[in-house]
Steps between C-alpha positions, in 0.01 A plus 500: 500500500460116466258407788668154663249220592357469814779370706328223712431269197867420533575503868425155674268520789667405835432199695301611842708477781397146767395583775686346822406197658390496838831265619692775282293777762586296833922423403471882445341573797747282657816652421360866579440400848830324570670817361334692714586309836841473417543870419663648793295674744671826576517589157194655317375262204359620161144387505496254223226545262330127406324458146329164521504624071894486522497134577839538703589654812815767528825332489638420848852541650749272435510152730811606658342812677141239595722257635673756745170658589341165589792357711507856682076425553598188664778570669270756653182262538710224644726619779265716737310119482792315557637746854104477597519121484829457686471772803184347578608115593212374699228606232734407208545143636162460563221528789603290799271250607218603728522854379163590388309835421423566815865552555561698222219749605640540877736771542617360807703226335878488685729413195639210702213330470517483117838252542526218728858276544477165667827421663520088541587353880843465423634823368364597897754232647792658432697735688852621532739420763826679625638188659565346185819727466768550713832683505822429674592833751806644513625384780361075401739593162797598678458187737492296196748605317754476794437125544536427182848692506581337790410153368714591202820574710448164720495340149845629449397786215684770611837316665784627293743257448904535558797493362587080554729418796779287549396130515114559336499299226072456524386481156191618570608867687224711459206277417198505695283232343534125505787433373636158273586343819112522618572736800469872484791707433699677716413291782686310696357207411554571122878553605545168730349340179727639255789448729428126563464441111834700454671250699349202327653642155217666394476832382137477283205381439437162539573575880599180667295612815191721474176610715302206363815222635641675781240681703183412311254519803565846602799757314498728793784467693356420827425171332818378360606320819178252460582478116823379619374245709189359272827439239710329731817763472692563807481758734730593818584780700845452351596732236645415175639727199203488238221393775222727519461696809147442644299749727165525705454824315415358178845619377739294342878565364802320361788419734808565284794448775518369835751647795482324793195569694379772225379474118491736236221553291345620203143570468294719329222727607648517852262705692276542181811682279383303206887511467800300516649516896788291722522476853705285766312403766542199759364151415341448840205763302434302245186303580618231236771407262301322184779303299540497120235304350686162310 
């Protein structure tokens, strides 16, 4: 048998392992501890064996699975802190002024007397009064409502108006308002008006006589017989067919025939009709007989 050489004259002598430096030590240190406070608590750890000769420490857990376990530390570390801070205003504000450690120490302290509200001069001025609103009872409604329908049917609202008799040719039948001629309608000034234009030859506006040249002082009837005298127009107790029939009742109406000592006449709102109306009566009652104007 052939006896080999001694085997180490050909084998290369290994370099000596380096020993770890001491920031190698610390970093190594370092990551073994934060493993070991992010491991979970409830479950039981591995001890992890440390070889300052290994240079390293044992591979940790991914970042994924440190990242979760640190936001679930603070999440835990941070709200308790926050709820503290919040429920307790007057200490998480600050002290109040004049509070001092004698306070603190008494047990006596009422908790009103932590707080104190100034409320100005003013905001103690004002007050609340009931007599600033008022209603309307039942009875003050139904009073006003019944003069204003009242007021509505003097105004002529509700007057329902005819079938046209024989003779009323009044353009203006049915109108309560002033009318083109300046009186208002369905009057019997309004009517006189109209019928003393109609004779004239004129049916429309422009009116040969209105309000503002035949009675402009006063368009109520009562003053018609003054208007006749302030324009110089004759008057007489005589009757005449188209003379306007004048009475102390501030009524006035148009005399359409005469028959010896009685006249017919046409009027409207005889007796407040608001309506066309004739009548015969004797002269001797009219109080005056106000001729055509010229």
């Amino acid at each position: 048998m052939v006896e080999q050489p001694y085997p180490t004259r050909r084998r290369a002598l290994s370099k000596p392992e380096k020993a770890p430096s001491a920031w190698s030590r610390k970093r190594a240190i370092a990551r073994a501890e934060a493993a070991l406070i992010l491991a979970p608590v409830t479950t039981a750890a591995t001890p992890t064996q440390y070889s300052p000769a290994a240079g390293r420490a044992p591979k940790a857990r991914s970042r994924r699975a440190g990242a979760k376990r640190f936001l679930g530390l603070l999440t835990v570390m941070v709200i308790p802190g926050f709820l503290a801070a919040t429920s307790i205003p007057a200490f998480a504000i600050g002290t109040p002024p004049g509070f001092g450690e004698e306070n603190l120490a008494s047990t006596k302290l009422a908790p009103a007397d932590l707080q104190s509200v100034n409320v100005s001069a003013t905001a103690a001025e004002i007050g609340v009064t009931r007599e600033a609103i008022s209603a309307e009872t039942h009875s003050q409604l139904m009073t006003r409502k019944a003069s204003a329908l009242r007021a509505q049917a003097r105004s002529g609202a509700f007057s329902v108006v005819g079938p046209r008799q024989a003779g009323d040719d009044y353009p203006f039948r049915g109108q309560y308002g002033l009318t083109s001629l300046r009186y208002v309608g369905s009057q019997c000034t309004d009517f006189v008006a109209w019928r003393i234009n109609r004779d004239k030859g004129v049916s429309g506006a422009p009116w040969a006589y209105t309000w503002a040249n035949m009675t402009p002082g006063n368009g109520n009837a009562s003053g018609w017989a003054r208007a006749w005298a302030n324009n110089g127009w004759k008057t007489s107790k005589t009757p005449v067919v188209g003379a306007v029939a004048w009475f102390n009742g501030n009524h006035v109406a148009y005399v359409k025939s005469v028959s010896g000592g009685s006249v017919h006449l046409e009027e409207y709102n005889w007796n407040g009709s608001r309506s066309y109306h004739t009548r015969t009566i004797p002269s001797s009652s009219v109080a005056l007989f106000l001729y055509p104007p010229p």
